[in-house]
N, C-alpha and C positions, 0 to 999 in steps of 0.2 A: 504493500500500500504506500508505501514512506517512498519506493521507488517510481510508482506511478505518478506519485503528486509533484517529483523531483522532475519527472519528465514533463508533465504538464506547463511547468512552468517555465520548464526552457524552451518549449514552443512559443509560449505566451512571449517570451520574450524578448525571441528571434522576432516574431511577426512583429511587434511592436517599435524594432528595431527598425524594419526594413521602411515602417511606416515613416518612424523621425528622420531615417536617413535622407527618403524620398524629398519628404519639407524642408529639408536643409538647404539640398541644393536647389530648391524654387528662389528667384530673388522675387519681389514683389513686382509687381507690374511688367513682369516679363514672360513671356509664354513659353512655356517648356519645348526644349527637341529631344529628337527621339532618334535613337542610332539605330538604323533598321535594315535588316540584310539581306536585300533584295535573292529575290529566289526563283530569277528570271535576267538574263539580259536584254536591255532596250538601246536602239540605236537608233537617233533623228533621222528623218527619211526611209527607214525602214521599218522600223516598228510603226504601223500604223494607230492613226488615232481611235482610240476605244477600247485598244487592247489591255485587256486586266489584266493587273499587275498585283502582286502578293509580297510581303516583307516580315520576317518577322523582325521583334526587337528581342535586341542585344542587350539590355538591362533594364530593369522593373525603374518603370519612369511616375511620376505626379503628374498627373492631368485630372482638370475638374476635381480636385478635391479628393482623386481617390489615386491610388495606386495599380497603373497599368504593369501585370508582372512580365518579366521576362519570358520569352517566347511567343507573347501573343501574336496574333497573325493580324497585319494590315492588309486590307484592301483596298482599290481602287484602278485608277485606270491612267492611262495617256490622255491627257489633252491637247497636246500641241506635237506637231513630229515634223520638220524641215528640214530635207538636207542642201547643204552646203550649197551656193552655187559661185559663178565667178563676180556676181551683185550682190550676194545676201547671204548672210550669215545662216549657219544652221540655228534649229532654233526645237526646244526640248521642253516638256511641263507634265508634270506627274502629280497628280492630285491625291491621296485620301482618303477615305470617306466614313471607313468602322474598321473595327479592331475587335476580335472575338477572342476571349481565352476560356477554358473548363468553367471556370465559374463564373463567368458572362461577359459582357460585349458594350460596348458603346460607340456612339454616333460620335466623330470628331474629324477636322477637315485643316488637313496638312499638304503641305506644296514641299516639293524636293527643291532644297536649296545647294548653292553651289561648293559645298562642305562634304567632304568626307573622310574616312577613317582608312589610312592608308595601311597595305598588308604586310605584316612584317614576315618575313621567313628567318625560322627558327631550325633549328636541327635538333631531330630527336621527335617520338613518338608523344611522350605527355609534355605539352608548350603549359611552360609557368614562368612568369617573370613578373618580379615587383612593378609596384607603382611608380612612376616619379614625384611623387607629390606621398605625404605622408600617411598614412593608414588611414585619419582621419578627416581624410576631405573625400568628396564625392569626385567620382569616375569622370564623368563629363559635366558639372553643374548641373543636372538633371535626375542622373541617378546614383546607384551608390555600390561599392563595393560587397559582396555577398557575406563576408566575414570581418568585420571592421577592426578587429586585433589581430585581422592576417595580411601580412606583406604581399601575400602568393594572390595573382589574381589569374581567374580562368575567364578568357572571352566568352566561350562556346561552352555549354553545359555538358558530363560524362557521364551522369549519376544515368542508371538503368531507369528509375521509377521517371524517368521524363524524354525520353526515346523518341517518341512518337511526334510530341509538340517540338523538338528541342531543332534548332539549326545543327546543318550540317558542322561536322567537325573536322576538321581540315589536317590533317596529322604533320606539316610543312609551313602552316603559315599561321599569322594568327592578328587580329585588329590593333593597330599603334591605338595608346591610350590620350592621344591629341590628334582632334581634328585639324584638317589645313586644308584648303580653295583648291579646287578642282585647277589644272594648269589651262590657261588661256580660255576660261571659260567666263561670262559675265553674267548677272543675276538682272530680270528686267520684271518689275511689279505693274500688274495693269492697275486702270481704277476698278475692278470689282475684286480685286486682291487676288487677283492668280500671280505664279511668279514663273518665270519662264528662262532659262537659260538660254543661252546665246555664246555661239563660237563663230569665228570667223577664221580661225586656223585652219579647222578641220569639222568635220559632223560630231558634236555629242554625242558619247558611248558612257554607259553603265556598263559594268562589271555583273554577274551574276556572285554569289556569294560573299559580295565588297559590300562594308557600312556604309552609308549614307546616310547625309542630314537631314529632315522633314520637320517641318517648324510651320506654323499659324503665321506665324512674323519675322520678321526681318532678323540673319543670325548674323551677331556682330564676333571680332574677331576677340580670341582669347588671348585676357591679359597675362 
């Protein structure tokens, strides 16, 4: 009994944890992003517009008040697909719209910004490497480290009991823990708040199994 109640409680207050960590990295007035791992490659001009698009996220984020966990599945679509010409820039927009995990789902409406989490290649089958920043700060400003008295951080989840929901795991690579600007790529906001990517080098490519940024608003660069 003395052991059950010992357990109960350390449930009680991992989850608890995972909740304050979440709040933490909210600042006020700024709308949370969401690192999400795309589970499809999109290319301007080729991917046509409508085509659904699926993501999950890469760590248990704060949105509205509650905590979106790790793995949930984003959906949404292409809204915008232009490729390159010798006049006009290619031109990329990826919208949104719900987010569904085991214990429910919500309506929420995110634009791919020109941010993402570049892949580190690592050597060796289990990839673990510390933070740069101290145990207790949050992962990206949004979310937060799974074990907050642990150095070791895993991008991709291993455990058995979450297989099914969990991103691929990549046994050679693994997500830098700082986002940086997509290269020669620019960010362009309509007036109904869509935001659209723009290249003029080359067409807009996504990466299949690469983080990306997805944000309600404008992501400014970290200090």
């Amino acid at each position: 009994m003395i052991y059950s109640k010992t357990v109960h409680k350390l449930i009680l207050a991992a989850f608890f944890s995972t909740v304050l960590w979440g709040q933490q990295g909210t600042e006020p007035g700024r709308e949370p992003e969401f690192p999400l791992v795309l589970q499809q490659s999109v290319t301007a001009g080729k991917t046509q517009v409508g085509s659904k698009i699926e993501a999950k996220l890469l760590i248990a984020t704060l949105a509205q008040g509650r905590v979106i966990p790790r793995n949930a599945t984003f959906s949404g679509e292409v809204t915008e697909s232009v490729a390159k010409t010798a006049t006009a820039p290619s031109r990329l927009a990826i919208r949104m719209d719900s987010a569904q995990w085991k214990e429910g789902s919500a309506s929420i409406k995110l634009f791919l910004t020109g941010w993402y989490y570049p892949t580190i290649n690592e050597a060796g089958q289990d990839l673990q490497y510390g933070p740069p920043e101290p145990a207790n700060r949050t992962w990206n400003g949004q979310g937060q480290y799974p074990d907050p008295n642990s150095k070791v951080y895993r991008p991709f989840p291993g455990d058995d009991s979450d297989k099914k929901s969990s991103v691929p795991v990549t046994p050679t690579s693994a997500a830098s823990n700082h986002r940086v600007r997509m290269k020669d790529v620019e960010t362009e906001r309509s007036t109904d708040g869509t935001v659209s990517l723009t290249s003029k080098k080359s067409n807009v490519k996504l990466e299949r199994y690469t983080t990306y940024v997805l944000s309600a608003s404008e992501v400014m660069a970290q200090k």
